[in-house]
Structure formats: structure tokens, C-alpha cells
ZADO-1210 file (C-alpha; in nm, 4 decimals, padded with zeros to 6 digits):
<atoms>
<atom x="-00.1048" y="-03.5145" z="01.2935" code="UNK" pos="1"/>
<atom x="-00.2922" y="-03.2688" z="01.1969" code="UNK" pos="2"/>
<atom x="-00.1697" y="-02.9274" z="01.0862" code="UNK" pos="3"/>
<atom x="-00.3449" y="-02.5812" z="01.0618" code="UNK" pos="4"/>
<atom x="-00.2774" y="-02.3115" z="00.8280" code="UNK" pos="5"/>
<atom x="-00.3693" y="-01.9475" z="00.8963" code="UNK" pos="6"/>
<atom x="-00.4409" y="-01.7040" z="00.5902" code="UNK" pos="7"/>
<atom x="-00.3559" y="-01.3458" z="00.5721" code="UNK" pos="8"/>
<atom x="-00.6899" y="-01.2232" z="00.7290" code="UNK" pos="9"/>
<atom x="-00.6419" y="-01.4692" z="01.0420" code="UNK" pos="10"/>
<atom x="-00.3065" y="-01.3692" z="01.0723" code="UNK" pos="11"/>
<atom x="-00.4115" y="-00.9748" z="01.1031" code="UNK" pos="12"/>
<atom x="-00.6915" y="-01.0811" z="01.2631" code="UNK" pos="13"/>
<atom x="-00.4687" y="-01.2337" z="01.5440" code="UNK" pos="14"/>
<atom x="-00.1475" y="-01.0474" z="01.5782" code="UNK" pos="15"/>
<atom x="-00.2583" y="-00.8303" z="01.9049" code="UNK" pos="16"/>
<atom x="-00.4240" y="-01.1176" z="02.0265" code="UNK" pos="17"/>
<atom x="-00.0828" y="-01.2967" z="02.0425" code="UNK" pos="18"/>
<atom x="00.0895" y="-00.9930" z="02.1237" code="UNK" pos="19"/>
<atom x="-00.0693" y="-00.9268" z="02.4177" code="UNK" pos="20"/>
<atom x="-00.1155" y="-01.3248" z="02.4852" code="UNK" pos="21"/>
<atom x="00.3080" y="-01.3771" z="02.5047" code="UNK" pos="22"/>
<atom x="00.4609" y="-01.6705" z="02.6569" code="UNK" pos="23"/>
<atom x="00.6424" y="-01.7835" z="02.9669" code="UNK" pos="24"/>
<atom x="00.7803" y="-02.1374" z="02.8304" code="UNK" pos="25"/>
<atom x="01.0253" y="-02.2063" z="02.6162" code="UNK" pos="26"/>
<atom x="00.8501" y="-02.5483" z="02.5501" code="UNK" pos="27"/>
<atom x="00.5677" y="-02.3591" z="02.2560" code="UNK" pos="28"/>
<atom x="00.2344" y="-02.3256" z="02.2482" code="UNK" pos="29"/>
<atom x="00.0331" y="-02.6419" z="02.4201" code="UNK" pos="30"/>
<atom x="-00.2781" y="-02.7653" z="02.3678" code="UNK" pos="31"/>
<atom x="-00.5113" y="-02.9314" z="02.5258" code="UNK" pos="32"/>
<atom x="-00.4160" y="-03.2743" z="02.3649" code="UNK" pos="33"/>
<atom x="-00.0823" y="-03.2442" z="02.5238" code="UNK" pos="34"/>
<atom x="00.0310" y="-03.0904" z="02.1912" code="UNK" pos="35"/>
<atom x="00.3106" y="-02.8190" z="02.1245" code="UNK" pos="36"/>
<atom x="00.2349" y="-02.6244" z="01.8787" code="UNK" pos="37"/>
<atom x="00.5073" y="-02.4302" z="01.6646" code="UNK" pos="38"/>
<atom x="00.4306" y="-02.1406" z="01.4827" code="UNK" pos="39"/>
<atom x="00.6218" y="-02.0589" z="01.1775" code="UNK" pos="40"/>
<atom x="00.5417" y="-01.7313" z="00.9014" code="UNK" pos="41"/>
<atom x="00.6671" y="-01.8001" z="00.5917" code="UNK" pos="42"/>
<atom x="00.6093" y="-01.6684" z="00.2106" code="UNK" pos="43"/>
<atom x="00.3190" y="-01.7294" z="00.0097" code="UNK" pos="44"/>
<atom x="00.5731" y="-01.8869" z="-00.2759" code="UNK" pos="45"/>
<atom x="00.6552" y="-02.1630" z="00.0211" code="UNK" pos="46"/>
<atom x="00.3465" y="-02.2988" z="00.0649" code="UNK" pos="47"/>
<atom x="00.3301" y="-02.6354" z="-00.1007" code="UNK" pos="48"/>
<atom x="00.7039" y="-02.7056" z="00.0006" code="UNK" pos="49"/>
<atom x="00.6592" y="-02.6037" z="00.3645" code="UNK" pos="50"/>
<atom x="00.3062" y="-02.8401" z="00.3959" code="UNK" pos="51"/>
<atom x="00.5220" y="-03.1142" z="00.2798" code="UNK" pos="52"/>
<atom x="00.8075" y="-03.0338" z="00.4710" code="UNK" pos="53"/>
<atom x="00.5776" y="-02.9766" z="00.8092" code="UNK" pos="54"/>
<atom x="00.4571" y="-03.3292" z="00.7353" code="UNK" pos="55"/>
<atom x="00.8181" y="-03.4695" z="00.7526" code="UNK" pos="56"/>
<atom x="00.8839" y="-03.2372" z="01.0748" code="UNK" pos="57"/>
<atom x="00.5825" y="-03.3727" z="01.2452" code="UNK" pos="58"/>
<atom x="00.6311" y="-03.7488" z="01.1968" code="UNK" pos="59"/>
<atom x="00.9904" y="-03.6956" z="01.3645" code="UNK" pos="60"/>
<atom x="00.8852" y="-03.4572" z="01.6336" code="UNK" pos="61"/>
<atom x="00.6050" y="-03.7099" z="01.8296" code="UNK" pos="62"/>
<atom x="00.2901" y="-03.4433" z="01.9727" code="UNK" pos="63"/>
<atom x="00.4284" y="-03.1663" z="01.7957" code="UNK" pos="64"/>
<atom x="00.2104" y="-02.9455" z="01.5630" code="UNK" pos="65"/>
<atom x="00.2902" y="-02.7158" z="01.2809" code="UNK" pos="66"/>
<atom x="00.0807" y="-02.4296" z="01.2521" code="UNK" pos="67"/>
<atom x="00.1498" y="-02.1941" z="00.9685" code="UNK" pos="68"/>
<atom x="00.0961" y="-01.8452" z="00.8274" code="UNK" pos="69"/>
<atom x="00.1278" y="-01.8060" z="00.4723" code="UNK" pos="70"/>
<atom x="00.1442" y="-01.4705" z="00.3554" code="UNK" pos="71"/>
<atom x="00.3465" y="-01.2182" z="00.1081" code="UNK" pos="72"/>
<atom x="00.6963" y="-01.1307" z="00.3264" code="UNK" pos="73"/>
<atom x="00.6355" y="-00.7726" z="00.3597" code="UNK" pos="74"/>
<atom x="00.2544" y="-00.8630" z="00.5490" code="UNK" pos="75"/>
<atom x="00.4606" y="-01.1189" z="00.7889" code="UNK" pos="76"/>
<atom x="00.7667" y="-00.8661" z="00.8932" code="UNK" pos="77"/>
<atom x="00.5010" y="-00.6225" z="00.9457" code="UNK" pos="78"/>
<atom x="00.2803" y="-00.8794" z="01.1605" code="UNK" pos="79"/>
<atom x="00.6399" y="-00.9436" z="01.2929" code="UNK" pos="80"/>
<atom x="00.6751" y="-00.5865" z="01.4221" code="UNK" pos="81"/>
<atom x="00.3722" y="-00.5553" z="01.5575" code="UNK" pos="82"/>
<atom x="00.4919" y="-00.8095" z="01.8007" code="UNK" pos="83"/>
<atom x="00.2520" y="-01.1303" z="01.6575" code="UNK" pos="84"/>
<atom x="00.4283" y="-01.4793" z="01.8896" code="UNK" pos="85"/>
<atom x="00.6127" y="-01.6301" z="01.6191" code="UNK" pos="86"/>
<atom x="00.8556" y="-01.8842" z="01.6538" code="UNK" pos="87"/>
<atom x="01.0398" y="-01.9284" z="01.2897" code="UNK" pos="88"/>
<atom x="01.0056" y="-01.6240" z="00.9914" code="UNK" pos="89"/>
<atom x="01.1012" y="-01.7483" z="00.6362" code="UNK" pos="90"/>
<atom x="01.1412" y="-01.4778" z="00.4114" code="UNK" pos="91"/>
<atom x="01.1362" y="-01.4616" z="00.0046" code="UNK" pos="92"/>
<atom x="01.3808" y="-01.1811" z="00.0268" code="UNK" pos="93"/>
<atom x="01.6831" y="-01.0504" z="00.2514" code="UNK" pos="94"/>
<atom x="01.5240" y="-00.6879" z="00.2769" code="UNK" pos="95"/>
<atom x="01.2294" y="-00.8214" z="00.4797" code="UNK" pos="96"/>
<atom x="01.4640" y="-01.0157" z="00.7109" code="UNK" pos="97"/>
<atom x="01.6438" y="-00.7340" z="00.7698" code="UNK" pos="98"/>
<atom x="01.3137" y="-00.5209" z="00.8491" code="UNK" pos="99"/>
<atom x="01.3007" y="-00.7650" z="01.1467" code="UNK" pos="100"/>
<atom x="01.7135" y="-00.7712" z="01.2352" code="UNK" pos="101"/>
<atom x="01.6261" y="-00.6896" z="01.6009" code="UNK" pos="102"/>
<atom x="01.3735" y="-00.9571" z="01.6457" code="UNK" pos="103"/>
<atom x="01.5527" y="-01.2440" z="01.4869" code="UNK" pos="104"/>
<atom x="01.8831" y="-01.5020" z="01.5601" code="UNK" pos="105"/>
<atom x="02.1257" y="-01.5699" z="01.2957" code="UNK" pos="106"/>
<atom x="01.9508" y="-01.5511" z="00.9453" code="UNK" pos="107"/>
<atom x="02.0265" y="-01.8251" z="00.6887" code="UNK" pos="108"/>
<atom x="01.9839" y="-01.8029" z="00.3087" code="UNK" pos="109"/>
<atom x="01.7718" y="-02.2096" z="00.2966" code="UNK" pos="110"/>
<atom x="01.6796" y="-02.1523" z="-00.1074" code="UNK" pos="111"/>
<atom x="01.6685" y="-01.9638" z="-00.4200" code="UNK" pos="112"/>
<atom x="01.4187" y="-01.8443" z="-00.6666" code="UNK" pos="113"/>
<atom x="01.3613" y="-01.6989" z="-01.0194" code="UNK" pos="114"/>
<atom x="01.0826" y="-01.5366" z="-01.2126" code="UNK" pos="115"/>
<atom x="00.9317" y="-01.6617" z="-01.5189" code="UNK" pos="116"/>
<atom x="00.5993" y="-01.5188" z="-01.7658" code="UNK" pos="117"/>
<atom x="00.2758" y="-01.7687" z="-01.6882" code="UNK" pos="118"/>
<atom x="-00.0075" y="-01.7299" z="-01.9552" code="UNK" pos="119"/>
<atom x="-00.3848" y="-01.8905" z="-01.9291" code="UNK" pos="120"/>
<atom x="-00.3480" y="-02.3035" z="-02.0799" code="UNK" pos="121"/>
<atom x="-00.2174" y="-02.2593" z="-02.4709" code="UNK" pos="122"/>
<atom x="-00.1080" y="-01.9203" z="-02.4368" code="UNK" pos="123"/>
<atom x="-00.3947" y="-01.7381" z="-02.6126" code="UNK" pos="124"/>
<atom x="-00.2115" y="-01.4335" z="-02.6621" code="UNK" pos="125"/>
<atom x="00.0592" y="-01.5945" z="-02.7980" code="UNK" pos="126"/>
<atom x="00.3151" y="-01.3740" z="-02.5702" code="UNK" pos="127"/>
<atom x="00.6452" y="-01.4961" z="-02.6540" code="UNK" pos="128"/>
<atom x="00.8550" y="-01.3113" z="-02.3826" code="UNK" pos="129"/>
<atom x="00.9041" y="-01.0208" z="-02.1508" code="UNK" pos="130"/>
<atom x="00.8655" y="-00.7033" z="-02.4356" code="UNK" pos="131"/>
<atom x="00.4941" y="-00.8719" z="-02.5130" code="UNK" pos="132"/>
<atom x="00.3804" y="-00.7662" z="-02.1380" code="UNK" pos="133"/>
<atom x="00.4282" y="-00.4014" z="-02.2592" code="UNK" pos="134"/>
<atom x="00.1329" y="-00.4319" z="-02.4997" code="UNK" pos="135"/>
<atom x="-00.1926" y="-00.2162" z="-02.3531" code="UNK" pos="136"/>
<atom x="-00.4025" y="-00.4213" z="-02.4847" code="UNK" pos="137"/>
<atom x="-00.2928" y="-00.6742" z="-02.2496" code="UNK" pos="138"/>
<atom x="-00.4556" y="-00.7789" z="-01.8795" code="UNK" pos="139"/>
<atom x="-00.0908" y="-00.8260" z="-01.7214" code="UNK" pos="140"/>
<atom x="-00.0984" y="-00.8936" z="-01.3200" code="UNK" pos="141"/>
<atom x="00.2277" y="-00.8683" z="-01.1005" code="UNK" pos="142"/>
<atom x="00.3480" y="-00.8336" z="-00.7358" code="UNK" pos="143"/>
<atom x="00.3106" y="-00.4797" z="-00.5837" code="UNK" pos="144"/>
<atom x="00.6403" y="-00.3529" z="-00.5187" code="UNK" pos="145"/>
<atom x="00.6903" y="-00.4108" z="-00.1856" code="UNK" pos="146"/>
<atom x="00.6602" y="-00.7640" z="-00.1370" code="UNK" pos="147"/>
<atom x="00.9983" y="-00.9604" z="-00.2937" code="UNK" pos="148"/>
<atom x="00.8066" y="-01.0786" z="-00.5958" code="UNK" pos="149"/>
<atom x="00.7620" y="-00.7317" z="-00.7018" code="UNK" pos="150"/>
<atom x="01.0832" y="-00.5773" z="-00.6221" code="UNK" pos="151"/>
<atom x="01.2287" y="-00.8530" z="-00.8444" code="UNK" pos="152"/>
<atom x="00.9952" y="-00.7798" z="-01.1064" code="UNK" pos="153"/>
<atom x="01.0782" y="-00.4191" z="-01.0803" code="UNK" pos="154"/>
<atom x="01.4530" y="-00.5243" z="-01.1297" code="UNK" pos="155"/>
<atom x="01.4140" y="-00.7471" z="-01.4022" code="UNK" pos="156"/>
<atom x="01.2239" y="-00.5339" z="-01.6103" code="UNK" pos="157"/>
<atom x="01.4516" y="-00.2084" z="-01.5484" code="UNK" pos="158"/>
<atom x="01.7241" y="-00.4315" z="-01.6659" code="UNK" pos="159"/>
<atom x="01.5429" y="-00.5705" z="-02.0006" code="UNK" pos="160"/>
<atom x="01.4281" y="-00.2118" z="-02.0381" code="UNK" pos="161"/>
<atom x="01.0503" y="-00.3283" z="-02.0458" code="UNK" pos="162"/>
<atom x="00.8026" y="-00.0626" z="-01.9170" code="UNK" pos="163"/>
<atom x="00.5001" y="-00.2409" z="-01.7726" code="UNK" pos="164"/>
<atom x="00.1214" y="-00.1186" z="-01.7107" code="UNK" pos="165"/>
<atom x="-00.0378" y="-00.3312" z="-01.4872" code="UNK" pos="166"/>
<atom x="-00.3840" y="-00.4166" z="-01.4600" code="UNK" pos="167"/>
<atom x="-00.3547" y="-00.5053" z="-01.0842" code="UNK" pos="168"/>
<atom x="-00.0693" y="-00.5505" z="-00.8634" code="UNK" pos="169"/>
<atom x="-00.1164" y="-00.8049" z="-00.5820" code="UNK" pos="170"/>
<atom x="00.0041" y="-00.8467" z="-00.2647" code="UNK" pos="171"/>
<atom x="00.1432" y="-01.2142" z="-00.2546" code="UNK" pos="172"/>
<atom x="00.2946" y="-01.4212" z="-00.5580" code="UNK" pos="173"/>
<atom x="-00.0132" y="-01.6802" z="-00.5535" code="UNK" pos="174"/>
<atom x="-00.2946" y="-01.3939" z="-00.6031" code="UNK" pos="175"/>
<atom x="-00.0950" y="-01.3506" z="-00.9096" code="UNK" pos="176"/>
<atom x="-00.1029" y="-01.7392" z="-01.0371" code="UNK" pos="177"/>
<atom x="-00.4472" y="-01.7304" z="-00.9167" code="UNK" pos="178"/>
<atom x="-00.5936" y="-01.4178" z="-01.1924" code="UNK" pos="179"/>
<atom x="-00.3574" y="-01.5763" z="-01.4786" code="UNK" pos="180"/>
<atom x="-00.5105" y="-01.9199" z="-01.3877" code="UNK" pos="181"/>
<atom x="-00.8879" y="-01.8217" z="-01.3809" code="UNK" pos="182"/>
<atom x="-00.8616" y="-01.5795" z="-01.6673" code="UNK" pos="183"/>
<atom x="-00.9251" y="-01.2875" z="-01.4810" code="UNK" pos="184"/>
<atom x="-00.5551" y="-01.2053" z="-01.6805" code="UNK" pos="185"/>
<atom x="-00.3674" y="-01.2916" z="-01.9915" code="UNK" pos="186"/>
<atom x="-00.0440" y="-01.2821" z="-01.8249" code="UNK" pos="187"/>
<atom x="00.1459" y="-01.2594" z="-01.5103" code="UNK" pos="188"/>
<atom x="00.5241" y="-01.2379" z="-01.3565" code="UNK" pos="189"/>
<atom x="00.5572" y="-01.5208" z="-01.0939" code="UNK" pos="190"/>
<atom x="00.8474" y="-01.7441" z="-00.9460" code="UNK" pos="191"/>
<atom x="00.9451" y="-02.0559" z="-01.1508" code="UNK" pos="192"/>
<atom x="00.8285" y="-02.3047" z="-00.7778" code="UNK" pos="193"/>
<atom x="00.4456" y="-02.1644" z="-00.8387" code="UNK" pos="194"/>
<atom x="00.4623" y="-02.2387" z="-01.1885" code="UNK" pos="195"/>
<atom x="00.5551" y="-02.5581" z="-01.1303" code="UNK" pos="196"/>
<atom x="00.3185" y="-02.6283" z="-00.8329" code="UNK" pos="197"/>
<atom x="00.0404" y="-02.4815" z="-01.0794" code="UNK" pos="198"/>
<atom x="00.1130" y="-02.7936" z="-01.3329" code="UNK" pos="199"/>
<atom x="-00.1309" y="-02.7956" z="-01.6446" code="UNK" pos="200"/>
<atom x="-00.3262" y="-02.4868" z="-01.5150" code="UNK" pos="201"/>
<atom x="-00.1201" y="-02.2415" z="-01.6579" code="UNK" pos="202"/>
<atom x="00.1806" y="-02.2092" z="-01.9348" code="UNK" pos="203"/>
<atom x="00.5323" y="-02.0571" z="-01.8608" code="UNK" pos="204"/>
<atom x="00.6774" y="-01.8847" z="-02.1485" code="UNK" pos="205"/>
<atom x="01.0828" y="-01.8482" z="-02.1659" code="UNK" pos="206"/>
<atom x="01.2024" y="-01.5157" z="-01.9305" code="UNK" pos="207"/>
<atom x="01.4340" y="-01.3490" z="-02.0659" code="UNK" pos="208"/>
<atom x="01.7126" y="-01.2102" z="-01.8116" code="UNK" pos="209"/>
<atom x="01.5185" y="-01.3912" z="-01.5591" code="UNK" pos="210"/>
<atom x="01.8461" y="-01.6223" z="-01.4403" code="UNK" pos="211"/>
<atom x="01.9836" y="-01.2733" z="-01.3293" code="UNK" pos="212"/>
<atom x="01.7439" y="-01.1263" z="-01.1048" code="UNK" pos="213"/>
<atom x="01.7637" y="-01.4559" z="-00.8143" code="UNK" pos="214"/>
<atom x="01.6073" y="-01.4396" z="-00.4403" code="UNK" pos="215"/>
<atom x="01.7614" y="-01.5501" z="-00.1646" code="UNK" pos="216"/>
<atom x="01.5410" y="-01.7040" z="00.0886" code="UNK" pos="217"/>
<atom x="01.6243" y="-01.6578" z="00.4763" code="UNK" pos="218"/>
<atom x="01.5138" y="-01.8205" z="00.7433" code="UNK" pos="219"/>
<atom x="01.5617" y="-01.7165" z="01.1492" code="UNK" pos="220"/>
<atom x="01.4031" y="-01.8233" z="01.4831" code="UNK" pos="221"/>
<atom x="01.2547" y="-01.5456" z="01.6604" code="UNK" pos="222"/>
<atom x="01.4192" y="-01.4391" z="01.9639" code="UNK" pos="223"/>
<atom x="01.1139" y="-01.4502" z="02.1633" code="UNK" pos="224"/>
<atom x="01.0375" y="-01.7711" z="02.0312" code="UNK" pos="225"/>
<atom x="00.7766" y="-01.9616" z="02.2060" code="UNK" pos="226"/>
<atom x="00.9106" y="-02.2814" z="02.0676" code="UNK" pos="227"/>
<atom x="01.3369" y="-02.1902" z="02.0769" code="UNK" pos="228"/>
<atom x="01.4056" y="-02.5526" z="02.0919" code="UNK" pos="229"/>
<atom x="01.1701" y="-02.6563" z="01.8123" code="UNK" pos="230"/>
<atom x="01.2233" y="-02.3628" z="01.6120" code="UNK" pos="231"/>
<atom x="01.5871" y="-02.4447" z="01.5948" code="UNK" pos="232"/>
<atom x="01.5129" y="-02.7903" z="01.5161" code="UNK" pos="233"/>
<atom x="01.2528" y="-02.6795" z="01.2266" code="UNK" pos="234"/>
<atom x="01.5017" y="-02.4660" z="01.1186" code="UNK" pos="235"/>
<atom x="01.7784" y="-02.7130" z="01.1098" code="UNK" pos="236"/>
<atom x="01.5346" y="-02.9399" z="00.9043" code="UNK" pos="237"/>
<atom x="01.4780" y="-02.6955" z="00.6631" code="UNK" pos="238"/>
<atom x="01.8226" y="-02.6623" z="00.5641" code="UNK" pos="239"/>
<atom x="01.9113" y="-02.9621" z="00.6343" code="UNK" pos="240"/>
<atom x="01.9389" y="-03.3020" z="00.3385" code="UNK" pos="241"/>
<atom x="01.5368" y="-03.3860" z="00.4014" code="UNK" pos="242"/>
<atom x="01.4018" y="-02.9840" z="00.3953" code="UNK" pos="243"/>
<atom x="01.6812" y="-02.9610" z="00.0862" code="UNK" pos="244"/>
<atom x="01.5333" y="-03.2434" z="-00.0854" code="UNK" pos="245"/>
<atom x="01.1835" y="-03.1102" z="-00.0450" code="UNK" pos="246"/>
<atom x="01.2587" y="-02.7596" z="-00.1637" code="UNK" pos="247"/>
<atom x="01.4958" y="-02.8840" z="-00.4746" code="UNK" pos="248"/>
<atom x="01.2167" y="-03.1392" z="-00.5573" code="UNK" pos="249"/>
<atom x="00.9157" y="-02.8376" z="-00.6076" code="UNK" pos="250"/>
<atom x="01.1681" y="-02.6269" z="-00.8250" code="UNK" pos="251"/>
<atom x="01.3612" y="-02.3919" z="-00.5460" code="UNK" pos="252"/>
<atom x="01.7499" y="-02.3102" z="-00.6222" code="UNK" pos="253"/>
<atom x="01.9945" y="-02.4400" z="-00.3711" code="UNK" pos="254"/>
<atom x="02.1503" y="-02.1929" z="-00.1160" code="UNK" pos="255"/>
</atoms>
């Protein structure tokens, strides 16, 4: 079946328009098709895993549609709070879970994460580890400090005592890849899963520290959920064996 994935302009774009649209079933979103649609925000970083995952979900789960919004945590809790319909919020990070304590059931950490140094193919710059990023002369792109790529960014360098100058500082972890990857950048801070996903179009070089600055992943139904029955199932998926499998497979941490 197929699956539709918002980006973070639709999902601003639509938040009062589901906000004021609500629901009165417990059964999701239907379409026309005789479809139920489920509607689950989750972090940029999840992306690949949570397409595959959705696939799985879908093929068990006859006439049921995944529809997601992919976008940096901080942008979804905020979306969250502004009372956007969502059934299922995975998070990168605890703090933006607990931004949205009142609106969510039960939190549970699903997967863990780690930073690592991406370069452009054959390292150019020949940065060999976290106290190269400190040179000026260097176009060095991280998270902005809010989302939970940049707060762990701003840990791990505190702790390796690295002072960083940024040439930009983007909103969600894939805006990162994506300047290090084009060669907008020399260098960027990014979790280990997007370096992986990003396969021969960039180069990780070996992070220092980076084993000791981990993110826990949390995932909740909503408690106006739409979808309460199918969130709890997607949710159930997700950390159970098959969603496990999937997330261990593109490079996530277990629990």
C-alpha cells in the first residue's frame, strides 16, 4: 500500500488544520478507499528505518496506511503542542518527550544512538578527529542546539573540551548529512544510523568520546490518538523482534 510522507513545511503547514479538524473515532483517519490512516511524527534520524518498518506494519495491518512526518524532535513536540492530530510521537531525545508529558501514554526508550565526524568522499581535509573541527578555516555544519542532535553535540564537545565555530547550524540531523554530502561543507557532527544510510556519499572519521554522549529514543501514543488501537499496535511493532530487527539492521543501539 501506498504510504505518504509529510515534510517539515506540510507539517506546519497543517497543524491548525488538524487541530481544529479533531476526531470522534477511535478507529483513525479514513479515507475514501476504506483506508485508516495512522499518523505517526517521528525524527528526521528515523527516516529510512521507519519507511521500512511502515512497510512491514502495513503488510500485517490489511487497509491500513502509514502516513508520516519526518522532522527534527524539537519542530514535532512543538507541532505536538500546538495540538496537530497525531497518533504515535518518536522522539531522538527524552527532553522532547517530556516537553509533551501531558499529551502522551507511557513513553518507551525503542533505540539508541551515537554521533560520529562525516567528511565529503576521501576526506579532503584530511580531519582526523574531533580537535580538527576547531580549525577556522574549516566549513563545519552541526545541529542547532535545540533539537537532540545538537544538544548531544553540545555535550560531547564540552566534554572533549573542543570549542566549535560553526558555519551553519541546522535544524534536523539530515540538513546536516545533506551540506557535508554536496560540499556545501567540509565537515559535519551527525548520528552513526545517517552515516550509514548515507553509504559511499560521505566518510566517517573515528569520534572520539562519542560512545559516551548516547540518545535514548522514546516512543508514546498520543492520548488523543485518532488511531489508539493502531497506535498501540505500531508501537508494539516498533519495539517489538521485527521493528528491533529493522532498527539494529540500519545501525541504531538496542534499548
Amino acid at each position: 500500500m501506498s504510504r505518504r510522507t509529510l515534510t517539515t513545511t506540510t507539517v506546519a503547514a497543517l497543524a491548525l488544520a488538524l487541530a481544529a479538524c479533531g476526531s470522534d473515532s477511535g478507529d483513525g483517519s479514513g479515507g475514501e478507499d476504506g483506508t485508516t490512516t495512522i499518523h505517526v511524527a517521528a525524527a528526521a534520524s528515523l527516516t529510512e528505518a521507519f519507511e521500512e518498518i511502515a512497510t512491514d506494519f502495513e503488510a500485517e495491518h490489511e487497509g491500513v496506511e502509514v502516513e508520516y512526518q519526518f522532522a527534527g524532535s524539537s519542530d514535532l513536540a512543538t507541532q505536538i503542542e500546538g495540538g496537530a492530530q497525531i497518533d504515535v510521537f518518536a522522539s531522538a531525545d527524552e527532553a522532547n518527550m517530556d516537553k509533551v508529558a501531558d499529551s502522551v501514554e507511557d513513553p518507551q526508550i525503542f533505540a539508541t544512538n551515537v554521533l560520529t565526524i562525516i567528511t565529503e568522499p576521501g576526506n579532503p581535509k584530511k580531519i582526523s578527529g574531533l580537535d580538527d573541527l576547531a580549525d577556522p578555516d574549516l566549513a563545519v555544519v552541526v545541529c542547532a542546539e535545540q533539537v537532540p542532535c545538537g544538544a548531544a553535540t553540545e555535550t560531547l564537545t564540552e566534554q572533549q573540551g573542543v570549542t566549535l565555530d560553526p558555519a551553519s547550524e541546522e535544524s534536523k540531523v539530515t540538513d546536516v548529512l545533506t551540506k557535508v554530502s554536496s560540499g556545501e561543507a567540509d565537515a559535519g557532527l551527525v548520528y552513526v544510523t545517517d552515516a550509514t544510510a548515507a553509504g559511499e556519499d560521505v566518510e566517517t572519521v573515528e569520534t572520539e568520546g562519542a560512545d559516551e554522549v548516547v540518545n535514548s529514543y522514546p516512543i508514546a501514543t498520543l492520548t488523543d490518538a485518532a488511531a489508539a488501537d493502531l497506535a498501540e499496535d505500531f508501537v508494539a511493532h516498533v519495539t517489538g523482534p521485527e521493528g528491533q530487527k529493522v532498527l539494529q539492521d540500519k545501525g541504531f543501539g538496542a534499548p
